[in-house]
PDBQT receptor file of N, H, CA, C and O in Angstrom, charges set to zero:
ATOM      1  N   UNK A   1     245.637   0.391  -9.944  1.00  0.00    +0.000 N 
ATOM      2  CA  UNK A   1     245.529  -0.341  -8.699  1.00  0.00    +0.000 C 
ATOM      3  C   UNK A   1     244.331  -1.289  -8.815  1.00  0.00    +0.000 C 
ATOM      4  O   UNK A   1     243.117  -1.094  -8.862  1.00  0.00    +0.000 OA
ATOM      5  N   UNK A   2     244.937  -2.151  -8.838  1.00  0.00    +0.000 N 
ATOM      6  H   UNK A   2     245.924  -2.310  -8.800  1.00  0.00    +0.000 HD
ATOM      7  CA  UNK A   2     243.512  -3.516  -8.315  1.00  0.00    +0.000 C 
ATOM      8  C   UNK A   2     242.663  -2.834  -7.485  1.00  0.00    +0.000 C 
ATOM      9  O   UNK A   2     242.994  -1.949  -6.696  1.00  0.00    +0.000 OA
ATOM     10  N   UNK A   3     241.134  -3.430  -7.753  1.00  0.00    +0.000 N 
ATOM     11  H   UNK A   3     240.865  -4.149  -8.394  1.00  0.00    +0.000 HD
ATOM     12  CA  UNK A   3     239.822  -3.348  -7.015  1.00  0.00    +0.000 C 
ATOM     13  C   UNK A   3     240.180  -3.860  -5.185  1.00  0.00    +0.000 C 
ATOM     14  O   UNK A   3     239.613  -3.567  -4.132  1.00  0.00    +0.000 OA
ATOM     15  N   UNK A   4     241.119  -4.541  -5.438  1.00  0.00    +0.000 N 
ATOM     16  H   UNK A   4     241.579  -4.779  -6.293  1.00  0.00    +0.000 HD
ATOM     17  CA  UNK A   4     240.770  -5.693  -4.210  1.00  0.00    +0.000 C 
ATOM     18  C   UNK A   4     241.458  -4.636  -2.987  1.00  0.00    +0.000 C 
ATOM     19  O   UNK A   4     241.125  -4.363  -1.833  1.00  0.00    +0.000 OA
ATOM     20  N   UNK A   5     242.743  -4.148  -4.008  1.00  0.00    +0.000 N 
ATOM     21  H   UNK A   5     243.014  -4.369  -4.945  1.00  0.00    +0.000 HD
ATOM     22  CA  UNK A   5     243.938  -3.243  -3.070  1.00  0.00    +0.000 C 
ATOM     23  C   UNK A   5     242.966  -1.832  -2.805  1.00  0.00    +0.000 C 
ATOM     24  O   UNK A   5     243.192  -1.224  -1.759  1.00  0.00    +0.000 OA
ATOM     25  N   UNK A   6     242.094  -1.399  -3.552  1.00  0.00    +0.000 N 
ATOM     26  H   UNK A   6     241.910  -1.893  -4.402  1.00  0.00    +0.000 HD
ATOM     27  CA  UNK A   6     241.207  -0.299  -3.469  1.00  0.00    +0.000 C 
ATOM     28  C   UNK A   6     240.526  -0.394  -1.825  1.00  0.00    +0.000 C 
ATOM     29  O   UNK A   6     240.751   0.327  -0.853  1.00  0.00    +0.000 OA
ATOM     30  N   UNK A   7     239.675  -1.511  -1.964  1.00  0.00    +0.000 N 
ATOM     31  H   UNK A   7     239.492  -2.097  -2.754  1.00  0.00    +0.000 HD
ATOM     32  CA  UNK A   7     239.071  -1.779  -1.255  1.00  0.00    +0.000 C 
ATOM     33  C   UNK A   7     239.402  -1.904   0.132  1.00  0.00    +0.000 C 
ATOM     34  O   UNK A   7     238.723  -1.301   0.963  1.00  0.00    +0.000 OA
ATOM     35  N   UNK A   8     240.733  -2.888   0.603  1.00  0.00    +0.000 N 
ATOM     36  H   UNK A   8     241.285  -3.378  -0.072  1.00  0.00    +0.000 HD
ATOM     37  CA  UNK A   8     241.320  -2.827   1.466  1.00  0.00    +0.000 C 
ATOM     38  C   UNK A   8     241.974  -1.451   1.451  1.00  0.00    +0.000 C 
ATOM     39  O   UNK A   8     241.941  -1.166   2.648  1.00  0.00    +0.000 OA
ATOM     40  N   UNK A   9     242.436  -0.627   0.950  1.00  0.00    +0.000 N 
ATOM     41  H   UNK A   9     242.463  -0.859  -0.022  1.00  0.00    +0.000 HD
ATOM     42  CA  UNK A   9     243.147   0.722   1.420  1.00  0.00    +0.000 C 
ATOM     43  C   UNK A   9     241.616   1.755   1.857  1.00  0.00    +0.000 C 
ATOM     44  O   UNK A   9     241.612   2.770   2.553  1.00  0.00    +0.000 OA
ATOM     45  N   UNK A  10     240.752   1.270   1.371  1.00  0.00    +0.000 N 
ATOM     46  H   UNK A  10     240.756   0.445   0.806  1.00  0.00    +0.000 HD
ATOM     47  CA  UNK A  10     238.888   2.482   1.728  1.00  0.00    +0.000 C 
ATOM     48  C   UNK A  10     238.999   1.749   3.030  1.00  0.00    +0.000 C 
ATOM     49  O   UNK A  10     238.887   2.462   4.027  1.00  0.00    +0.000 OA
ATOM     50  N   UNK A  11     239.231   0.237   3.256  1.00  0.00    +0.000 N 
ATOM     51  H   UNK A  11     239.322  -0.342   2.446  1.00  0.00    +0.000 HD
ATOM     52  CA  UNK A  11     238.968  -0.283   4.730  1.00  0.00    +0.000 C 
ATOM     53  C   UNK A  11     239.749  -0.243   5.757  1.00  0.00    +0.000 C 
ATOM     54  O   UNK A  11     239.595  -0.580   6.931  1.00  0.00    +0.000 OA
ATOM     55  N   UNK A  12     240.762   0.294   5.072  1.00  0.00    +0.000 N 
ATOM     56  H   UNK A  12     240.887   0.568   4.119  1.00  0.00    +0.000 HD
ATOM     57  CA  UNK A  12     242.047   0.708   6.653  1.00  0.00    +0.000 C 
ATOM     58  C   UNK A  12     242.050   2.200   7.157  1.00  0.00    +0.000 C 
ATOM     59  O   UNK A  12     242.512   2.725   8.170  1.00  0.00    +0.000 OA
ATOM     60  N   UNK A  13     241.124   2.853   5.697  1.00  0.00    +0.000 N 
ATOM     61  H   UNK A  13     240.748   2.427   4.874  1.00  0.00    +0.000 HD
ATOM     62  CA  UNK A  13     241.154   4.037   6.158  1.00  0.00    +0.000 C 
ATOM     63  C   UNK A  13     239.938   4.514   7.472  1.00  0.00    +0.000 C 
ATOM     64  O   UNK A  13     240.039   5.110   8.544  1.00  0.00    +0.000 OA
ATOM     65  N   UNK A  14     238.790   3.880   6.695  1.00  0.00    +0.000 N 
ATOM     66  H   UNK A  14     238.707   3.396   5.823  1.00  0.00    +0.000 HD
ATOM     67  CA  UNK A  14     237.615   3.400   7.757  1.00  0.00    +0.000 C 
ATOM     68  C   UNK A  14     237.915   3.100   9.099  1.00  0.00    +0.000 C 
ATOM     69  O   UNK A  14     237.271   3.647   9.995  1.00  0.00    +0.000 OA
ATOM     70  N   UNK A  15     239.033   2.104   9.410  1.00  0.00    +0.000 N 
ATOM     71  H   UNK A  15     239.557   1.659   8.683  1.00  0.00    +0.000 HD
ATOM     72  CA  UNK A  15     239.106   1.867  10.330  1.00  0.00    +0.000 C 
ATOM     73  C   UNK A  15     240.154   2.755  11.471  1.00  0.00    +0.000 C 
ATOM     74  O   UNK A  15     240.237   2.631  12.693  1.00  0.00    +0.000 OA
ATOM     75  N   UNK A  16     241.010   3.830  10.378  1.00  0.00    +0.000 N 
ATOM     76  H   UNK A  16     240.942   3.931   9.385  1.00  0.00    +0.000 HD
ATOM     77  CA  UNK A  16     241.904   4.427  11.150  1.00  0.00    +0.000 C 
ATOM     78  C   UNK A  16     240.670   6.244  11.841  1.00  0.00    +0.000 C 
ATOM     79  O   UNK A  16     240.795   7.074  12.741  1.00  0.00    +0.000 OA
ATOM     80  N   UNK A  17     239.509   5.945  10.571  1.00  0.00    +0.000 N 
ATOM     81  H   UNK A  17     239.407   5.270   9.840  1.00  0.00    +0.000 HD
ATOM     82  CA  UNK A  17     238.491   7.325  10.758  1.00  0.00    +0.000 C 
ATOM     83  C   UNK A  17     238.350   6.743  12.634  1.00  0.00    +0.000 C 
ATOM     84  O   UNK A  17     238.613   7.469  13.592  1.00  0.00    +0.000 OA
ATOM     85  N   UNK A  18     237.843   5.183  12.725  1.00  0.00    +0.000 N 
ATOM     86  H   UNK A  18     237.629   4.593  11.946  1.00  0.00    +0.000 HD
ATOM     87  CA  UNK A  18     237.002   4.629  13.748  1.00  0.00    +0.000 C 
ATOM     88  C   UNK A  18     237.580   4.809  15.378  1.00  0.00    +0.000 C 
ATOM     89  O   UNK A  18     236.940   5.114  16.385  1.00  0.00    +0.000 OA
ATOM     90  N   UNK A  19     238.972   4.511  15.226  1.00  0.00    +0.000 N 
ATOM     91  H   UNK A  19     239.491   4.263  14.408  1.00  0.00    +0.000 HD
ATOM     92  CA  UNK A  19     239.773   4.730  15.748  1.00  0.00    +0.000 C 
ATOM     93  C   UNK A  19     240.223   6.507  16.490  1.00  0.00    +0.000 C 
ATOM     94  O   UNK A  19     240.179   6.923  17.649  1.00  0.00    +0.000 OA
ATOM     95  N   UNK A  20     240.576   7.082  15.363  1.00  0.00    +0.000 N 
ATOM     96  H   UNK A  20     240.613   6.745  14.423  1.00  0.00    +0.000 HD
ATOM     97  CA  UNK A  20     240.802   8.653  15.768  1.00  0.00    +0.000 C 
ATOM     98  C   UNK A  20     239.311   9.345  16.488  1.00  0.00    +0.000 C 
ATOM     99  O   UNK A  20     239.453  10.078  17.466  1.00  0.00    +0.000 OA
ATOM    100  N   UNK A  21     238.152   9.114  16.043  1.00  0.00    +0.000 N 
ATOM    101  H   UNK A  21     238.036   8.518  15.248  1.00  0.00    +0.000 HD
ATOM    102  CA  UNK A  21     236.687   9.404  16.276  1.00  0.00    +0.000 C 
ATOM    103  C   UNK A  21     236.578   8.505  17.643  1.00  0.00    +0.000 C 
ATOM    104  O   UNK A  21     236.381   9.247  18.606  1.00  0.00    +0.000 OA
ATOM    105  N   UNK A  22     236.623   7.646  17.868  1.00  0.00    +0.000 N 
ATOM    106  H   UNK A  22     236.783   7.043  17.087  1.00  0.00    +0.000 HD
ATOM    107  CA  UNK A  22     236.492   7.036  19.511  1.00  0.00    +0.000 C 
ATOM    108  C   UNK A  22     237.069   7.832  20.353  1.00  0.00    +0.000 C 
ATOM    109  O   UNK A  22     236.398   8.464  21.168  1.00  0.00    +0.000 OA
ATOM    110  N   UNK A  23     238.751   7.950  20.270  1.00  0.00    +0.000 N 
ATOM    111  H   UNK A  23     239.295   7.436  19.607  1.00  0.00    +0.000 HD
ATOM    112  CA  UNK A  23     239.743   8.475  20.890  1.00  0.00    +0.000 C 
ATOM    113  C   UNK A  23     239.200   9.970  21.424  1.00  0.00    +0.000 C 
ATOM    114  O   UNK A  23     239.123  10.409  22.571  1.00  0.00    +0.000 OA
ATOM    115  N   UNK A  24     238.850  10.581  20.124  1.00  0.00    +0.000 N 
ATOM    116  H   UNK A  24     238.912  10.224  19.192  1.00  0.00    +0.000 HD
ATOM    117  CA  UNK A  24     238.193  11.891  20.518  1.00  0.00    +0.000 C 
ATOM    118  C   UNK A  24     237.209  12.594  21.440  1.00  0.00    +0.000 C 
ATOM    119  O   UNK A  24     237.162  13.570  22.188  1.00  0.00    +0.000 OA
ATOM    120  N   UNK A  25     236.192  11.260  20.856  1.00  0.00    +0.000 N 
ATOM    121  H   UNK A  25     236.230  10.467  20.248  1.00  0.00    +0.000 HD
ATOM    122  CA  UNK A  25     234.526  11.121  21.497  1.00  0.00    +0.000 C 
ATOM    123  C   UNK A  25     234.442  10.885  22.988  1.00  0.00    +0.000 C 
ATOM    124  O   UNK A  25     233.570  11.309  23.746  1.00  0.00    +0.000 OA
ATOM    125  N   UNK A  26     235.884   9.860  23.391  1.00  0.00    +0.000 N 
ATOM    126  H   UNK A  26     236.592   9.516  22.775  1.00  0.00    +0.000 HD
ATOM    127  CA  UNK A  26     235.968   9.710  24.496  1.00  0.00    +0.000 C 
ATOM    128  C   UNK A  26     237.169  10.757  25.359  1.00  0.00    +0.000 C 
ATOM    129  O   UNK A  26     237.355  10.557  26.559  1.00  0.00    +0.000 OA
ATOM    130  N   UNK A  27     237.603  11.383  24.942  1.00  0.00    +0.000 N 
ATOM    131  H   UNK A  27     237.451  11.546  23.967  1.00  0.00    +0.000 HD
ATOM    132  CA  UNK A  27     238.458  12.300  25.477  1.00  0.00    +0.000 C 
ATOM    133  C   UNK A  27     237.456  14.062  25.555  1.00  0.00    +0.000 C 
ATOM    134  O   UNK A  27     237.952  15.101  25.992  1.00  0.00    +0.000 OA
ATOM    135  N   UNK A  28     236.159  13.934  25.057  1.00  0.00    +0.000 N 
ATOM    136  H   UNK A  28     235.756  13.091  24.702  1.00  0.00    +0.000 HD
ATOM    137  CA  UNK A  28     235.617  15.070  24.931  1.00  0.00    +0.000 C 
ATOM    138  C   UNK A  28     234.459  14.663  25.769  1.00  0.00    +0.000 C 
ATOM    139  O   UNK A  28     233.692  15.577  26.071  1.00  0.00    +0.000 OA
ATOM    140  N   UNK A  29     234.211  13.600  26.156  1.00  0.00    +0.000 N 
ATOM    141  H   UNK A  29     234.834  12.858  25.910  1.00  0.00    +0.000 HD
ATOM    142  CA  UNK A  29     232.989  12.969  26.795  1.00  0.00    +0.000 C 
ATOM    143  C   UNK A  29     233.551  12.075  27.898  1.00  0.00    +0.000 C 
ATOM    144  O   UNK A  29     232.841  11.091  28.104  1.00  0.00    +0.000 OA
ATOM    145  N   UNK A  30     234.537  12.155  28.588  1.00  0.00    +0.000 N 
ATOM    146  H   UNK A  30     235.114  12.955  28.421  1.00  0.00    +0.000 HD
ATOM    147  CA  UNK A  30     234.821  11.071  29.947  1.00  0.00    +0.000 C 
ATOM    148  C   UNK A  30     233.671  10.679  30.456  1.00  0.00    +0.000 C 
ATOM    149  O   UNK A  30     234.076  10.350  31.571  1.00  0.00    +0.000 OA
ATOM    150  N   UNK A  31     232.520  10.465  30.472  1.00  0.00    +0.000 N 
ATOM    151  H   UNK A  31     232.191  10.731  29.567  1.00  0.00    +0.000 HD
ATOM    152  CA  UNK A  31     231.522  10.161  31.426  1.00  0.00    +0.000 C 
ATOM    153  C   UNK A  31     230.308   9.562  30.524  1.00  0.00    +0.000 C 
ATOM    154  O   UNK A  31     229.131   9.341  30.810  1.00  0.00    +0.000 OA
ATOM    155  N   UNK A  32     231.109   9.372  29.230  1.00  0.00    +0.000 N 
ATOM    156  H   UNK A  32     232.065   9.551  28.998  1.00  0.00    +0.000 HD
ATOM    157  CA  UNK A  32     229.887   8.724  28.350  1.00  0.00    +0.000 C 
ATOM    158  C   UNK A  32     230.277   7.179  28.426  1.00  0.00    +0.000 C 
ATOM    159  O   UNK A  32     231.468   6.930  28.237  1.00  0.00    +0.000 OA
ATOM    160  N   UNK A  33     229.695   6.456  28.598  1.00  0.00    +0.000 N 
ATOM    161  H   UNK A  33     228.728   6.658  28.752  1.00  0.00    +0.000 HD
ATOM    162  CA  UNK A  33     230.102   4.703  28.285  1.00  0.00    +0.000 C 
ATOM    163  C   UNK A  33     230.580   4.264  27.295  1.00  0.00    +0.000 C 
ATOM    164  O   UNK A  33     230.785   5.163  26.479  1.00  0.00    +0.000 OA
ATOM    165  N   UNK A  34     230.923   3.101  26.888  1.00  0.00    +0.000 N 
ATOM    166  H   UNK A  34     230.756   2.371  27.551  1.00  0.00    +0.000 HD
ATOM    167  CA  UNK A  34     231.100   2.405  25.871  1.00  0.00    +0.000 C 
ATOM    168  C   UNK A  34     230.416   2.642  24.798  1.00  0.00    +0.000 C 
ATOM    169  O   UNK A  34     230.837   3.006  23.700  1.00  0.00    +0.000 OA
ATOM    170  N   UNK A  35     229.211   2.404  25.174  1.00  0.00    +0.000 N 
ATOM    171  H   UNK A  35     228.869   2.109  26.066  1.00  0.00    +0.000 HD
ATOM    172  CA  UNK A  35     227.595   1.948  24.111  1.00  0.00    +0.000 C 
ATOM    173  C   UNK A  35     227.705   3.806  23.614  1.00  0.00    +0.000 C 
ATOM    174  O   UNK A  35     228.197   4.371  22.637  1.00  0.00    +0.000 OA
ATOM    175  N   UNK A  36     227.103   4.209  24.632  1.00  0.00    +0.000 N 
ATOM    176  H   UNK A  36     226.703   3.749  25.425  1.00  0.00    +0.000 HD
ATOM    177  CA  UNK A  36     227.228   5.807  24.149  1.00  0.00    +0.000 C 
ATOM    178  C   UNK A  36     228.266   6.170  22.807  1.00  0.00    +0.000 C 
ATOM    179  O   UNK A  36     227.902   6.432  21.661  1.00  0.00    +0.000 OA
ATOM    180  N   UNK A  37     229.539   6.102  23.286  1.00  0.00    +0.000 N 
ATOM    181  H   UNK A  37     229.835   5.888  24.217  1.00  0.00    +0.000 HD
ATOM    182  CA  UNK A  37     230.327   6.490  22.401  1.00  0.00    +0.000 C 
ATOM    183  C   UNK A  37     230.368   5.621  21.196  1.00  0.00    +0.000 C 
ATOM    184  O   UNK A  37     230.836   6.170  20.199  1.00  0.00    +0.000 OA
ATOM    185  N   UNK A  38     229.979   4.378  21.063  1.00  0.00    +0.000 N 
ATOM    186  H   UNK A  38     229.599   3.932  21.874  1.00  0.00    +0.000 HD
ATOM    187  CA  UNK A  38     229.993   3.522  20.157  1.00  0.00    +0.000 C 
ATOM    188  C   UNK A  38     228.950   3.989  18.916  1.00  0.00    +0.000 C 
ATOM    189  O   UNK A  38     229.151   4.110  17.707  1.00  0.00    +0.000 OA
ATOM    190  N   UNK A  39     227.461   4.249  19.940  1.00  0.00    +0.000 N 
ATOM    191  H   UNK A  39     227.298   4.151  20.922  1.00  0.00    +0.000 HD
ATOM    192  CA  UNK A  39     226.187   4.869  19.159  1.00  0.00    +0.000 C 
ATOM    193  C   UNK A  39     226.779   6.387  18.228  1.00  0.00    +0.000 C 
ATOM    194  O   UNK A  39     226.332   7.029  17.278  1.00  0.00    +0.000 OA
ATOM    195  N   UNK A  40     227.884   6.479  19.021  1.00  0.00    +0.000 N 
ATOM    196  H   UNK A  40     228.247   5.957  19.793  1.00  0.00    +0.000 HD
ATOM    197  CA  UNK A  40     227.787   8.481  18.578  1.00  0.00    +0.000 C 
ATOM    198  C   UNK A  40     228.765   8.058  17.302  1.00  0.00    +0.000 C 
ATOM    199  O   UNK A  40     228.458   8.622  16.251  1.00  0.00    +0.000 OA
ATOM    200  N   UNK A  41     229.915   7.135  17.236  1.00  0.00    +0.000 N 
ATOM    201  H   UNK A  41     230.164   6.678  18.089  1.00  0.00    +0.000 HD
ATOM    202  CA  UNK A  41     230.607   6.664  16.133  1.00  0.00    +0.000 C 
ATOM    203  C   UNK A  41     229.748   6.505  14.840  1.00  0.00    +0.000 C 
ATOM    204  O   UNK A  41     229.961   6.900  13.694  1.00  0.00    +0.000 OA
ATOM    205  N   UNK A  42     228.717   5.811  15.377  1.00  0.00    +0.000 N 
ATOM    206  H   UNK A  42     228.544   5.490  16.308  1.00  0.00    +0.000 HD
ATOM    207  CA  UNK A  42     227.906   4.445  14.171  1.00  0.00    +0.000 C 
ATOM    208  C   UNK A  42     226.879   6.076  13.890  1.00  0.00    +0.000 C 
ATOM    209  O   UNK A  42     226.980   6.476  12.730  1.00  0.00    +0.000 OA
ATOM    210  N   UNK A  43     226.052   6.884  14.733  1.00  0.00    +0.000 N 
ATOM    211  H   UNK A  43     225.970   6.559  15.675  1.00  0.00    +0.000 HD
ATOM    212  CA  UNK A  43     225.599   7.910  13.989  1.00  0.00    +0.000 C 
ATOM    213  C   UNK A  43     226.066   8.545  13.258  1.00  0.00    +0.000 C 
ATOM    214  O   UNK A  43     225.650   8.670  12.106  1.00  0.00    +0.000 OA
ATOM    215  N   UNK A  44     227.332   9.277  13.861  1.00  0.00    +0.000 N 
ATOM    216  H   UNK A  44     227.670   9.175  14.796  1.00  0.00    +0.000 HD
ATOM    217  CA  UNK A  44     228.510  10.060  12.754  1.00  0.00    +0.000 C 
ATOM    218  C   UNK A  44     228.318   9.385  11.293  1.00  0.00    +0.000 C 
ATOM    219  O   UNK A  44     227.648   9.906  10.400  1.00  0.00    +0.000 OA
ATOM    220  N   UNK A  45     228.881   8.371  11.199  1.00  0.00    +0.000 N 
ATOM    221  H   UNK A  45     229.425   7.948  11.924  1.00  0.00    +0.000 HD
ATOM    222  CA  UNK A  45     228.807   7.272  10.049  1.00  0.00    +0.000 C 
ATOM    223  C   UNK A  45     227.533   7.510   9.210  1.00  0.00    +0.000 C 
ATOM    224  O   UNK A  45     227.443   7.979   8.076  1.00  0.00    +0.000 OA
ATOM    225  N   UNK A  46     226.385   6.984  10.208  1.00  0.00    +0.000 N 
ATOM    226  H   UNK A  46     226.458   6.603  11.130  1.00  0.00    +0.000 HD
ATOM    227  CA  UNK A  46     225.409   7.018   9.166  1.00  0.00    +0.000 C 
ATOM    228  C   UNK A  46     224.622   8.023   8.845  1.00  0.00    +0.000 C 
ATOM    229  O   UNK A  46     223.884   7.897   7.868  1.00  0.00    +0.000 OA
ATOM    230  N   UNK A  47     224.623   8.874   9.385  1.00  0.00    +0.000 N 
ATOM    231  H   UNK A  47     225.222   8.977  10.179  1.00  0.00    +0.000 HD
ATOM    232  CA  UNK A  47     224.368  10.361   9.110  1.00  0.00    +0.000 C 
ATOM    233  C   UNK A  47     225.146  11.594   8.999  1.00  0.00    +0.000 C 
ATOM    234  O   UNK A  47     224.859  12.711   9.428  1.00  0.00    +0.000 OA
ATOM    235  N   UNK A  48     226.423  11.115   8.198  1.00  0.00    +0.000 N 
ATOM    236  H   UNK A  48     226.656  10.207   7.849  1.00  0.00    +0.000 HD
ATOM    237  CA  UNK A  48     227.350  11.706   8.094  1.00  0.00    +0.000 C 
ATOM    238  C   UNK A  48     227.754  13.110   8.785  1.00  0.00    +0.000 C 
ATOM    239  O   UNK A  48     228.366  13.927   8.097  1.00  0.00    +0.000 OA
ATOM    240  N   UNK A  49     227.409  13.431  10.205  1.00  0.00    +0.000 N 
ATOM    241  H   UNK A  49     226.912  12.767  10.764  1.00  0.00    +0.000 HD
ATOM    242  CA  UNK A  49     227.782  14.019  10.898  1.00  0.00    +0.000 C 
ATOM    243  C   UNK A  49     228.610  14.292  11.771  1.00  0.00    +0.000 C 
ATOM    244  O   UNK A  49     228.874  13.237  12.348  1.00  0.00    +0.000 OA
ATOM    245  N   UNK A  50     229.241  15.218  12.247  1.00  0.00    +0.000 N 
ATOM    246  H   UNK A  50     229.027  16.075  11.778  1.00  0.00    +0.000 HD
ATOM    247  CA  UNK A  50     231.069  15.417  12.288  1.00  0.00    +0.000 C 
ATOM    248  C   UNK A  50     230.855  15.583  14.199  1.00  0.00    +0.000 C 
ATOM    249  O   UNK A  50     231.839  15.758  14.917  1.00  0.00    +0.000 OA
TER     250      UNK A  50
C-alpha cells in the first residue's frame, strides 16, 4: 500500500476515533458545552487517556 493511501486510511480512522469520542463525551456529559467536550477530546488525544 502506498504511503499516501496509509496516511489517508490513519486519517479517516482519526477522524471516525473523533467522532465516536464526541458522541460519547456528550451523551455521558449532557451539561458539558461545546468547548468542554472539545477540550476532553483534544486531552484524550494528547495524553492518551480513555
Amino acid at each position: 500500500m502506498p504511503p499516501e493511501k496509509k496516511i489517508a486510511l490513519a486519517m479517516g480512522m482519526l477522524d471516525s476515533w473523533r467522532e465516536l469520542k464526541q458522541a460519547w463525551l456528550t451523551s455521558a456529559h449532557p451539561d458539558w458545552t461545546d468547548d468542554a467536550v472539545n477540550r476532553a477530546i483534544r486531552d484524550s488525544l494528547l495524553y492518551a487517556r480513555d
